[in-house]
ROSE-830227 format. One record per residue (C-alpha): residue number from 1; residue in three letters; x, y, z. Coordinates in Angstrom, 2 decimals. Each point is the difference from the previous one (the first is absolute). Layout:
BEGIN
+-----+------+---------+---------+---------+
: seq : type :       x :       y :       z :
+-----+------+---------+---------+---------+
: NUM :  ALA :       X :       Y :       Z :
...
+-----+------+---------+---------+---------+
END
This chain:
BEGIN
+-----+------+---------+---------+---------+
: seq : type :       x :       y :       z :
+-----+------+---------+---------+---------+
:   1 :  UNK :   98.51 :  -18.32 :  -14.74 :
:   2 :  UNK :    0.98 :   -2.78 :    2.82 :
:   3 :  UNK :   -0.03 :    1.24 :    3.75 :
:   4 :  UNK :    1.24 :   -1.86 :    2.53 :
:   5 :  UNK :   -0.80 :    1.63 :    3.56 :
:   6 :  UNK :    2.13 :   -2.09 :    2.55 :
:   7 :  UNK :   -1.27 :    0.18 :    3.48 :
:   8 :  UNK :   -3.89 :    0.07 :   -1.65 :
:   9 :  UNK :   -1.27 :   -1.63 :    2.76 :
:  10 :  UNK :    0.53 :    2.29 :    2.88 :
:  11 :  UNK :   -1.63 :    3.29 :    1.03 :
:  12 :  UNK :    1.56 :    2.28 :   -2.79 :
:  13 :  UNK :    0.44 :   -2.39 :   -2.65 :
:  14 :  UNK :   -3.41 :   -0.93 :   -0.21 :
:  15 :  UNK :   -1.08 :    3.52 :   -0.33 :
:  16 :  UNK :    2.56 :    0.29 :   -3.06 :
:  17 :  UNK :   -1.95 :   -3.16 :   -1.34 :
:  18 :  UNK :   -3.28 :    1.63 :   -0.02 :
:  19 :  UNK :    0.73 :    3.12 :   -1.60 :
:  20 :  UNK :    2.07 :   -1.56 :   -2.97 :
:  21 :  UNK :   -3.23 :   -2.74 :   -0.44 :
:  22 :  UNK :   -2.64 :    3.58 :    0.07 :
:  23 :  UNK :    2.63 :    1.37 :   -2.67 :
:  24 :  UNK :   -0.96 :   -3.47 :   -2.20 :
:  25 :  UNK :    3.78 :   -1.44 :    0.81 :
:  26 :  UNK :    0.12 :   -4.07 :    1.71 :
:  27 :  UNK :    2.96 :    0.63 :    1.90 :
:  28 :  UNK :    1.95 :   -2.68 :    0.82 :
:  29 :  UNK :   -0.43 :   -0.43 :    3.79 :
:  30 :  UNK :    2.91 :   -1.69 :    1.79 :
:  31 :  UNK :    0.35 :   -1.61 :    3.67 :
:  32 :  UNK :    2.91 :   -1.46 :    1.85 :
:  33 :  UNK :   -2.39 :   -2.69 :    0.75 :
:  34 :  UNK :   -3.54 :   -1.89 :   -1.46 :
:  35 :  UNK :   -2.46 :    2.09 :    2.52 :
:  36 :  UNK :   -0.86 :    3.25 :   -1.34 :
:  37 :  UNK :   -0.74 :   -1.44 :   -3.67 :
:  38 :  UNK :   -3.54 :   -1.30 :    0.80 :
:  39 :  UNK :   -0.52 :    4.22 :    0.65 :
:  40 :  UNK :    1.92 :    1.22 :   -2.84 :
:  41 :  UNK :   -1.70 :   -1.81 :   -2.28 :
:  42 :  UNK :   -3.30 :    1.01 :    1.25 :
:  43 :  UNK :    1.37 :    3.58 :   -0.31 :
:  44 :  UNK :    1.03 :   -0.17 :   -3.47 :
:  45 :  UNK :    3.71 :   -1.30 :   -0.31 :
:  46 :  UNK :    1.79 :   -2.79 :   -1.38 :
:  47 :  UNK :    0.95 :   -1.62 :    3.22 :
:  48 :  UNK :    3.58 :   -1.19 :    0.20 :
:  49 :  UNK :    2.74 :   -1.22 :    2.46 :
:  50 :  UNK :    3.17 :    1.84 :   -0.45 :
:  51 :  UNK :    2.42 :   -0.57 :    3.75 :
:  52 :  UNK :    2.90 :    2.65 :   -0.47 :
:  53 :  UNK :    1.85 :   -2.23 :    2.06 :
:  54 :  UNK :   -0.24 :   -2.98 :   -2.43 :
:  55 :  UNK :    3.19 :   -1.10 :   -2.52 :
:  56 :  UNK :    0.48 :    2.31 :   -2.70 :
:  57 :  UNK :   -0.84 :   -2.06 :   -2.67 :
:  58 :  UNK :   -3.57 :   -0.28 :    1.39 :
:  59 :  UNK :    0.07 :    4.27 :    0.23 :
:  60 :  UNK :    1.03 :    0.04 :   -2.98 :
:  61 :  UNK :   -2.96 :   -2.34 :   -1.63 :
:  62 :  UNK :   -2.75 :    1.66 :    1.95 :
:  63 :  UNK :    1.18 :    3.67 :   -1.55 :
:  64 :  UNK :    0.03 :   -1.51 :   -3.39 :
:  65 :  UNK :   -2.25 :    1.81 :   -2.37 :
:  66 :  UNK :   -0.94 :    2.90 :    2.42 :
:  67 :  UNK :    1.12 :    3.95 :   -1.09 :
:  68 :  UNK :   -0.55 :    1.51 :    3.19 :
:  69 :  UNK :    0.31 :   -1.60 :    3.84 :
:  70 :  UNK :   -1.47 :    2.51 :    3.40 :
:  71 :  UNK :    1.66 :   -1.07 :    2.60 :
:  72 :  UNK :   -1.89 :    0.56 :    3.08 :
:  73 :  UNK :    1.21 :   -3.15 :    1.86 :
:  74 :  UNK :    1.17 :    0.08 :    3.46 :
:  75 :  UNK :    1.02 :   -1.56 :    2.90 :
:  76 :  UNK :   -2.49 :   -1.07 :    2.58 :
:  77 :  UNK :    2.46 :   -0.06 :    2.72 :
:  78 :  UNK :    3.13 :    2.39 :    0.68 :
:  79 :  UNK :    2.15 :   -3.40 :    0.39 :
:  80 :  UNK :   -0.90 :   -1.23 :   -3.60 :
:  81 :  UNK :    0.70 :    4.12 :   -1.60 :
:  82 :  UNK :    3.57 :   -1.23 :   -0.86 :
:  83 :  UNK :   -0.49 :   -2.95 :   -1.85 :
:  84 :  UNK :   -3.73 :    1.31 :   -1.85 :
:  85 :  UNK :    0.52 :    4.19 :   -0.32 :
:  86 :  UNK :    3.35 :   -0.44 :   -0.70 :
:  87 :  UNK :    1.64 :   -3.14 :   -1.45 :
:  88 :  UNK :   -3.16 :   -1.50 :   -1.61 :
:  89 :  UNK :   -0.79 :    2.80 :   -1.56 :
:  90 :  UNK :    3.25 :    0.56 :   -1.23 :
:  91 :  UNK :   -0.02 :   -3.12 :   -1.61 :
:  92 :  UNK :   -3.19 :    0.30 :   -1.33 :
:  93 :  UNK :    1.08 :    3.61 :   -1.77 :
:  94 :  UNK :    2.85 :   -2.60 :   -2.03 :
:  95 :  UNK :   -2.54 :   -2.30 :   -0.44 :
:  96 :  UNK :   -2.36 :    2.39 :   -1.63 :
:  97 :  UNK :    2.85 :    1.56 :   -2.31 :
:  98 :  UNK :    0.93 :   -3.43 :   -0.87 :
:  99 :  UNK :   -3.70 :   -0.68 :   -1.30 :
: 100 :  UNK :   -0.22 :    2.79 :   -1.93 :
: 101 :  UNK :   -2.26 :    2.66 :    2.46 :
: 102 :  UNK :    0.70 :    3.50 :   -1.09 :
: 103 :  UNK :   -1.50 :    2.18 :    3.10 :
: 104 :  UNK :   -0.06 :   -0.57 :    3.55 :
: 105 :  UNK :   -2.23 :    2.18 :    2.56 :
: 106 :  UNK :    1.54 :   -0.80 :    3.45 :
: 107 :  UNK :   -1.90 :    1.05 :    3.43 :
: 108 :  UNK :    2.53 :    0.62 :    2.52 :
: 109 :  UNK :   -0.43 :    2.61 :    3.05 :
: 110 :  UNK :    0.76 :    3.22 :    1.07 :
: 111 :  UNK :    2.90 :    0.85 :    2.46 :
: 112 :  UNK :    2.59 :   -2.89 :   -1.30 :
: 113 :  UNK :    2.58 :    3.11 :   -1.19 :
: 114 :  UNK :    0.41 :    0.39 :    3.28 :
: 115 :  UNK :   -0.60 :   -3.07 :    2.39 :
: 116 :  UNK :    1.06 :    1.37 :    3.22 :
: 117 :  UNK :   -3.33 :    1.97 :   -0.18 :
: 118 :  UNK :   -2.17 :   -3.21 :   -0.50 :
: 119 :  UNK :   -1.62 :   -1.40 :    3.07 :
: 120 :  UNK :    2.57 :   -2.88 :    1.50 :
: 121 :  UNK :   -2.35 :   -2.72 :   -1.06 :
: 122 :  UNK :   -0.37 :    1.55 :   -3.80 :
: 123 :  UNK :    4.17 :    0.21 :   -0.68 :
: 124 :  UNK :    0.33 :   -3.67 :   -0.93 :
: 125 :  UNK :   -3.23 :    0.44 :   -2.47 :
: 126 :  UNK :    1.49 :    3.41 :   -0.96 :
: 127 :  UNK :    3.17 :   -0.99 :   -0.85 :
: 128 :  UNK :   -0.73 :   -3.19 :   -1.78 :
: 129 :  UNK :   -2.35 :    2.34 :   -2.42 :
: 130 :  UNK :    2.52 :    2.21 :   -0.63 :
: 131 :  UNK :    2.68 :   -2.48 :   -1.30 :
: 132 :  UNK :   -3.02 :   -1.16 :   -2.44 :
: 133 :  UNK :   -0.77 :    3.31 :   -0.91 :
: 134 :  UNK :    4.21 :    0.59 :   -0.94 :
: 135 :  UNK :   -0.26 :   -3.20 :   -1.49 :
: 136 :  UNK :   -2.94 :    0.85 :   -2.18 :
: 137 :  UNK :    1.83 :    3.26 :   -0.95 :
: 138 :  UNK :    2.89 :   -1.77 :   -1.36 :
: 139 :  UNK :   -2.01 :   -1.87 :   -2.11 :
: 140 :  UNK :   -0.76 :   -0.19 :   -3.75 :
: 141 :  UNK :   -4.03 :    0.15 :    0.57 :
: 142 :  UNK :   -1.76 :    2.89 :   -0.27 :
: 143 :  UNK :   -0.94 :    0.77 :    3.47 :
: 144 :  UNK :   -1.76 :    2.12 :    2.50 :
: 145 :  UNK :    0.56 :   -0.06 :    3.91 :
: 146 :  UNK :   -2.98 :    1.30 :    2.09 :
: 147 :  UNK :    0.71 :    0.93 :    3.65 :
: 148 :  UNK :   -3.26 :    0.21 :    2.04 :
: 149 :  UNK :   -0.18 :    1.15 :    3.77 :
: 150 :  UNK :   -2.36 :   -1.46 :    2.44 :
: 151 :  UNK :   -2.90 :   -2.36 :   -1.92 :
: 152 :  UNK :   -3.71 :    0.39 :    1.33 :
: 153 :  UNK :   -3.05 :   -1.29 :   -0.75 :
: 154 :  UNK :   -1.79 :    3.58 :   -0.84 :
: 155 :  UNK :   -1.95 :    0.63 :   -2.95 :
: 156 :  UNK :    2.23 :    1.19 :   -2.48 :
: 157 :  UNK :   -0.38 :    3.74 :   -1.15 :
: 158 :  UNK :    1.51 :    0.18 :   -3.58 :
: 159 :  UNK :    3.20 :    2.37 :    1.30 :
: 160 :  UNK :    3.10 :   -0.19 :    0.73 :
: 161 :  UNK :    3.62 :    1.49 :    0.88 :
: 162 :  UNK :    3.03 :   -1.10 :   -1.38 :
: 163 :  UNK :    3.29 :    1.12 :    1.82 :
: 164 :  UNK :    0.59 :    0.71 :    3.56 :
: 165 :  UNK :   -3.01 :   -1.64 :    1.93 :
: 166 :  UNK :    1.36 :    0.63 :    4.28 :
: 167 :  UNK :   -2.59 :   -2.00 :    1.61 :
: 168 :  UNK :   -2.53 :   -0.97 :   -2.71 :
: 169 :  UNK :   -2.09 :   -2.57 :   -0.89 :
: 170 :  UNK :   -1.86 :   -1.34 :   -3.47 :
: 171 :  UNK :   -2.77 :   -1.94 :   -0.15 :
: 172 :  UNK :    0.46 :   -3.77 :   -1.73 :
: 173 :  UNK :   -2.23 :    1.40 :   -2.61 :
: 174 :  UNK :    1.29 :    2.63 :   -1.08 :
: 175 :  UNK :    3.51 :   -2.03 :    0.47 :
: 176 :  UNK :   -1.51 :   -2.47 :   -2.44 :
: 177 :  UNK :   -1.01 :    2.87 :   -2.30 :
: 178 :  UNK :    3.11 :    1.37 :   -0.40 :
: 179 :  UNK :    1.83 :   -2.90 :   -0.52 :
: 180 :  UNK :   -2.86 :   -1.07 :   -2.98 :
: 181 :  UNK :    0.54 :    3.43 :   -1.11 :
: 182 :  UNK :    3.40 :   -0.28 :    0.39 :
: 183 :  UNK :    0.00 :   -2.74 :   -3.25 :
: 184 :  UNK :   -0.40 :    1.81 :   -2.87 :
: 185 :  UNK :    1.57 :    3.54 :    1.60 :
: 186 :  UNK :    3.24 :    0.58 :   -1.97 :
: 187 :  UNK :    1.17 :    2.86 :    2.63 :
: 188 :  UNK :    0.35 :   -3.04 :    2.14 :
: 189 :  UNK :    2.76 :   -1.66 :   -1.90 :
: 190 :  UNK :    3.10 :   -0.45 :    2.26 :
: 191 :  UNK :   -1.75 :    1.85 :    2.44 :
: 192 :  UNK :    0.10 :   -0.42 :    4.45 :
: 193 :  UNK :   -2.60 :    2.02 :    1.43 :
: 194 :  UNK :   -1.65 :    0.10 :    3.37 :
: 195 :  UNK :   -3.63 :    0.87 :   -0.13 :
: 196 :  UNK :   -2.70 :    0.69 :    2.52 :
: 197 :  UNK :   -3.44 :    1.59 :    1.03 :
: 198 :  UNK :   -0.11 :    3.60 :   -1.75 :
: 199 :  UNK :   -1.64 :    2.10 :   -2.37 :
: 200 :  UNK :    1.04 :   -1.06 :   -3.44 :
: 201 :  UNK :   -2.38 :   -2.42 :   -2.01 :
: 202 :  UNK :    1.89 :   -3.15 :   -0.82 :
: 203 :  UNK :    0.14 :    0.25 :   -3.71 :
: 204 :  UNK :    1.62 :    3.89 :    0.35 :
: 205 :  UNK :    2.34 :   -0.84 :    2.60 :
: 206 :  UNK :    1.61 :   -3.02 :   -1.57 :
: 207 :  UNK :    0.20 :    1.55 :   -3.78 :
: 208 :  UNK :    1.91 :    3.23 :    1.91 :
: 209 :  UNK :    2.11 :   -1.90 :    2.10 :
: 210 :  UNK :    2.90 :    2.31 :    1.34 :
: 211 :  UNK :    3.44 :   -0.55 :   -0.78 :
+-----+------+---------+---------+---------+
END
């Protein structure tokens, strides 16, 4: 099985790399641009440049031969959420149906059902995510949406909540976890959930997802 985790170089996407590579799998581990590769190669992946933003043709190629894509990409900068969380990842969701990718994990964020309760400088991000996310839904893949609160840099514990979070949090671990977990979790098909800090261990929680 091919993985593609988009987004592989930044703070969540590498810890998605180095759990598939301790689980034996060399993930495909895809930039928007050349400088994370020297690290995830070190770390285990098959380094790769894949821009969301580029022509479609080019998505299209770089998805060709994988069955599963993680998409934990984002926007460095609110003013870039529109054309990266939203439009480039919508074109990279036709892209990957076009090459033949039958699942798609997508990391989006907690709160984007209802943006008026998102910080002011988080609505652009939030609602950028959530077109992607509808977008996803409509989609022929196989897919998964995964709405995480607050990201910290904690040790992970192993548990989590799924469902109403109020003001939670989730370490990137245990973010990473889930979303690794996540893969091969049928109860996930066609599936949004948010998820947090909580009680459950990972493997339990996602296998008795509520409906």
């Amino acid at each position: 099985m091919r993985i593609t985790v988009l987004g592989a170089g930044g703070a969540t996407g590498i810890r998605i790399v180095n759990l598939l590579v301790v689980q034996g799998i060399r993930p495909c581990g895809a930039a928007r641009t050349a400088g994370p590769c020297a690290r995830l190669k070190a770390a285990g992946a098959e380094p790769a440049v894949i821009d969301v933003t580029a022509p479609a043709d080019l998505l299209e190629r770089a998805f060709t031969g994988t069955d599963v894509v993680v998409n934990a990409a984002a926007a460095r900068n609110v003013l870039h959420a529109k054309a990266i969380d939203r439009d480039g990842v919508i074109a990279a969701i036709d892209a990957a149906q076009r090459a033949g990718v039958r699942r798609w994990i997508q990391v989006s964020m907690a709160g984007v059902d209802d943006i008026g309760q998102l910080p002011g400088a988080l609505r652009e991000v939030g609602l950028a995510k959530r077109d992607a996310d509808a977008h996803l839904a409509r989609s022929a893949l196989t897919w998964t949406v995964i709405r995480p609160p607050w990201l910290t840099d904690t040790a992970g514990t192993g548990r989590v909540e799924i469902g109403s979070i109020g003001e939670g949090t989730l370490p990137r671990a245990d973010l990473a976890a889930v979303v690794v977990d996540t893969i091969g979790q049928p109860a996930t098909h066609h599936r949004t959930f948010v998820v947090s800090t909580g009680p459950t261990p990972i493997p339990t929680a996602l296998a008795t997802l509520p409906h």
